[in-house]
N, C-alpha and C positions, 0 to 999 in steps of 0.2 A: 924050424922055429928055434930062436935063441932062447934060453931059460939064463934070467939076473939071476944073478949073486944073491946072496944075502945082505955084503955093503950096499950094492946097490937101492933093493929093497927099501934098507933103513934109512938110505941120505932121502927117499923119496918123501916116505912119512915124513921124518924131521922138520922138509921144508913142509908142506901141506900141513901141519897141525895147527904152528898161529890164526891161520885163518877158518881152520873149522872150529877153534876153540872159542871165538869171538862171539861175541851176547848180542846176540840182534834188538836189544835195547839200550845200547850203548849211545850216548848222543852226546855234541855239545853244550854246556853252560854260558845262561845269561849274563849280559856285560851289567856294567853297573847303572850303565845311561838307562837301560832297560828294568832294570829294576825300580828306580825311580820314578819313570814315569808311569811303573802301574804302581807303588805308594799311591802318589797325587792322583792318579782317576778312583782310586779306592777310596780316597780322603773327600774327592769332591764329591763321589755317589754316596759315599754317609751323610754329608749332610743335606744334600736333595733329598734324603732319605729323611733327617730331623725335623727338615723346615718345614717338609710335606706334614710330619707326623704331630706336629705341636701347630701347625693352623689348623689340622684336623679339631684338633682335641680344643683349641679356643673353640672353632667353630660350635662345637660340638660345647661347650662349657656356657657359652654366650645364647646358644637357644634355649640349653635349659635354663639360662637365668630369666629370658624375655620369656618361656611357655609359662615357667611358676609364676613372674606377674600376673599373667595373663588372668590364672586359677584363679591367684589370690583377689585379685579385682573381681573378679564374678561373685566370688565369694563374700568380699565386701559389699557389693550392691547388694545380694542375699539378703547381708542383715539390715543395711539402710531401707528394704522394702519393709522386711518384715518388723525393725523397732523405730521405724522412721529417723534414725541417723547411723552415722556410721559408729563402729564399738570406739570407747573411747580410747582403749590401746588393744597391742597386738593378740594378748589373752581371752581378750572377752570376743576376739571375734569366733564364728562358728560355734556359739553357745558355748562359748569356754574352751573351745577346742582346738583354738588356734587355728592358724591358715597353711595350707596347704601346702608345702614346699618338699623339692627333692632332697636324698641326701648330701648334705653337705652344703646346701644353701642357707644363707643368715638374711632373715627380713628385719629391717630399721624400720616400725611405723610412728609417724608422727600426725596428730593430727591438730588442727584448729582452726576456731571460727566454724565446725561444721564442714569441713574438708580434709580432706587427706593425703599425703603422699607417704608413698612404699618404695624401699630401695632393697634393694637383693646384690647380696656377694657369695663369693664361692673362694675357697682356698686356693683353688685352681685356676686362678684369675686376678687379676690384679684392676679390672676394669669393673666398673659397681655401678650398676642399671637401676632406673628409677621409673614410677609413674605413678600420677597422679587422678584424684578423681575426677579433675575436670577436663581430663583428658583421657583420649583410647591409646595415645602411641606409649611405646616405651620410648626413654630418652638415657643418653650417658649421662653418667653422671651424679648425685645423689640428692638429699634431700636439705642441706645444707640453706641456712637461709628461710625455710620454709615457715610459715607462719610467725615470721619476724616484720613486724611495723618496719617499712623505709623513714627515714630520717624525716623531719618535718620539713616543708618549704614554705615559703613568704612567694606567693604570685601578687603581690602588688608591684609597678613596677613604679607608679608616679602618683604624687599625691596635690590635688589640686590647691590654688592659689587663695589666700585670704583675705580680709580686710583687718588691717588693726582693732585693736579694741571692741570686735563682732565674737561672739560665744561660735564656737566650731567645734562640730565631735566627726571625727571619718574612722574609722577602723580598717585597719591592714590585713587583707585575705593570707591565712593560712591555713596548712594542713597538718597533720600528726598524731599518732595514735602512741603512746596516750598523749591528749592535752599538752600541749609544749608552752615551757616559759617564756615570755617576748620582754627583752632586754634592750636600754638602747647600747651598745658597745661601743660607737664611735660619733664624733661629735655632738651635736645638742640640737636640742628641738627649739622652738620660737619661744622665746620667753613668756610664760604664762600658759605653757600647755604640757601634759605629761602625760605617758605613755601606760593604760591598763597592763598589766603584763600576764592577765588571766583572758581577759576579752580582745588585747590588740586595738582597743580602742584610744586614738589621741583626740584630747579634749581639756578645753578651758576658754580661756578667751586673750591670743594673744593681745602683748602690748608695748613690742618694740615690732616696728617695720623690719624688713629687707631677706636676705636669702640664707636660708640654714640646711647645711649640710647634714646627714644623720647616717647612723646604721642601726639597723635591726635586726636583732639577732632571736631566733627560735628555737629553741632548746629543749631534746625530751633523755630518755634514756639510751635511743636510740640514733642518736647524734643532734648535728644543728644544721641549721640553715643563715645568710646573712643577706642582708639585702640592701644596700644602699640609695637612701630616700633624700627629697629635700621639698621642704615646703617655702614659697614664696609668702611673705606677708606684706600686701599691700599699705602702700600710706595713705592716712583720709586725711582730709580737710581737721584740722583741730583747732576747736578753740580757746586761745592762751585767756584771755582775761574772765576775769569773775564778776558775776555782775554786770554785765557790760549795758543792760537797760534799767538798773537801779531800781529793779524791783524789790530787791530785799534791801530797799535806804541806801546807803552809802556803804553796806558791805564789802570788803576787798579794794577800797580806795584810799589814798592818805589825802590829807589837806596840806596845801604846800605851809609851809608856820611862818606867821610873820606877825611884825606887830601891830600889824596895821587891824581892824576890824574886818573880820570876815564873816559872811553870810553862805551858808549853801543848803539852799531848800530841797527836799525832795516833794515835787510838787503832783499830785493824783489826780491831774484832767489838763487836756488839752495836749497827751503827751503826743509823737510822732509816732513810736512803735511801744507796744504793752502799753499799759495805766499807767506808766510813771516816767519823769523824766528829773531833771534837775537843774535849778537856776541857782546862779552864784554870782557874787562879784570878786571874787578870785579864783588862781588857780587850784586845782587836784592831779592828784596824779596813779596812777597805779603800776606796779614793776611786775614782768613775767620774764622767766627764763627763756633763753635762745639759744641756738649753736651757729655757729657761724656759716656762711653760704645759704643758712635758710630766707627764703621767702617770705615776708610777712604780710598778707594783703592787710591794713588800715582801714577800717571805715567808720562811717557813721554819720550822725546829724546833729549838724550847729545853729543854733537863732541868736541872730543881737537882739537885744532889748532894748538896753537902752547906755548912754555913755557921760561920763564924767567930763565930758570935754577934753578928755586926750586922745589917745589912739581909739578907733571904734573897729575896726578889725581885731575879731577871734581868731587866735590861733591854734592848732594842733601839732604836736612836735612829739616826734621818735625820740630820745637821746639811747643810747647806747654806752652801757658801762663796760669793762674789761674787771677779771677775778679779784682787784685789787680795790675795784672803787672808782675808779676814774674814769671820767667823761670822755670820749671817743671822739665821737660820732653824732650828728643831729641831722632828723631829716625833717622838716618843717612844711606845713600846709597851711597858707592863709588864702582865704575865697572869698570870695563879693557876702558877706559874712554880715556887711553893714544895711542890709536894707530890714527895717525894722519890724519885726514880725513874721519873718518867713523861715521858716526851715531850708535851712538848704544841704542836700544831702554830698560827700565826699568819700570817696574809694580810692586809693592809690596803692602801690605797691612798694616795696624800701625792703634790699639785701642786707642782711647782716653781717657784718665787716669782722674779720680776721681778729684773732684773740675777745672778742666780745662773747660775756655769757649773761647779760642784763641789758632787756630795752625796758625804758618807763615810757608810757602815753601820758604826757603831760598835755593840758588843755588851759589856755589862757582870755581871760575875757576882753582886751587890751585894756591900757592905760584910763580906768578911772568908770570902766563899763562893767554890763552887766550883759551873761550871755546864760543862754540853757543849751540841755547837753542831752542827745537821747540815741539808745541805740548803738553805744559803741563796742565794734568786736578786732580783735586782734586774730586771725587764721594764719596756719599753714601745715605744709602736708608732711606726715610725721606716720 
């Protein structure tokens, strides 16, 4: 057997030590890709970790707010048994002792009319739970509004048609706590009618026809209401002359002046309509106001009597003036007028002509006669 050297020996260790020298925990280092993407899985698991942990704690913040209603309602029915209403505020409930809440809860009690709502907040929350005594649930949200009158309203929606010159009261339905003022705010009512603004009552008696627009308005503390209305006013039969059967004498007639002698009786028997009638041997006449395109029905009753030996035909004559005085227009009726002693009655109709605001009923005996007059009326619808 050969026996090494010494050198030899020593080259042997030299090489063999690196490797028994080496840390058998020696390892490679992460790259940077690697690093990064555990960052972001640590960054995403915090906050599935957050989001978990803050719905917990609403969750958990929002029960206790709906359980302390819950209390607190029990506890107000308590004293609504026992002082037969609910406390007027949140002190006097539980005999002075207040309502039950956890800590860190804030109860809002409001109450009116004999009802109540209760709202509850928490620091820890930003959402504010409510419930009321006419109700079991709880609801989001607060008490806001509560025991506040809504604005007044007009439920009228139409108001019915009128007669001219007829007395009329209707009243306009509305609501509002308190009492609301009724205003008209936009156009105008029928002439002759106004608007209670305590009661809503319109009343008087119009006395111009045709269609008026209006608004009504309802006013409290609590805001308004408006409602737009319109009442029709019917036109009736009117009639234009005075006296038209000469029952109070010759009121409201003229005598046509001349120089000749005139006679005109107001005679009390044997009239054709009412007790009176009237014989003359000239003409009369009486003026009433018109507007133009009106209607005028004419009528009445003529007798001859008797004639001077001229014309024995009665006539009846429209004339029609304009603003200034001048003669227009005539619309003229003469009828079998001449049979001696007979009434004979006449109705016709005659439009009133463009710029005219005056018709006279002139009535004429003819030429040299004598005629009576009973029963005359001048109509139209107005």
């Amino acid at each position: 057997m050969r026996v090494r050297t010494q050198e030899e020996i020593a080259k042997s260790i030299a090489i063999r030590r690196p490797r028994e020298t080496r840390s058998p925990y020696t390892s490679q280092g992460f790259t940077i890709v690697e690093l990064l993407i555990a960052v972001v899985a640590v960054a995403i698991l915090a906050s599935i970790t957050i989001v978990a942990y803050n719905g917990i704690q609403a969750g958990a913040v929002e029960a206790t707010l709906r359980s302390d209603l819950s209390q607190a309602k029990t506890q107000l029915e308590l004293d609504n048994r026992r002082n037969n209403s609910y406390p007027s505020n949140q002190s006097a409930a539980n005999d002075g002792k207040g309502l039950p809440a956890s800590p860190g809860t804030t109860f809002t009690y409001v109450r009116s009319g004999g009802e109540y709502c209760l709202s509850a907040q928490s620091p820890k929350s930003t959402t504010t739970y409510y419930l009321q005594s006419s109700s079991e649930s709880v609801q989001v949200g607060n008490c806001a509004g509560f025991g506040v009158a809504p604005p007044p309203t007009i439920t009228s929606t139409s108001l019915p048609a009128i007669n001219r010159n007829t007395p009329y009261s209707r009243t306009i339905p509305f609501t509002g706590t308190p009492s609301p003022t009724l205003t008209v705010s936009a156009g105008t009512l029928p002439t002759g009618l106004a608007l209670n603004s305590t009661t809503g009552v319109i009343s008087g008696t119009p006395t111009v026809s045709g269609s008026f627009s209006f608004t009504v308005r309802a006013q409290n503390t609590n805001g308004s209401a408006t409602r737009a209305l319109s009442i029709t006013v019917n036109k009736i039969t009117t009639e234009l002359l005075i006296n038209g059967g000469f029952e109070n004498n010759m009121t409201g007639w003229d005598e046509r002046s001349s120089t000749s002698p005139m006679t005109i009786n107001v005679i009390t028997s044997g009239a054709q309509e009412g007790s009176r009638y009237v014989q003359g041997n000239r003409d009369f006449l009486q003026a009433v106001q018109v507007s133009p395109g009106e209607i005028l029905n004419v009528k009445g009753w003529v007798r001859y009597d008797s004639d001077g030996g001229g014309v024995r035909d009665p006539i009846v004559t429209v004339v029609y003036y304009n603003a200034s005085g001048t003669a227009m227009y005539a619309s003229s009726w003469g009828y079998d007028f001449d049979t001696a002693a007979t009434w004979t009655y006449f109705n016709q109709n005659t439009t009133v002509p463009a710029s005219a605001t005056t018709a006279k009923l002139e009535v004429w005996p003819g030429l040299g006669g004598t005629a009576s007059y009973d029963g005359f009326s001048i109509t139209t619808l107005r």
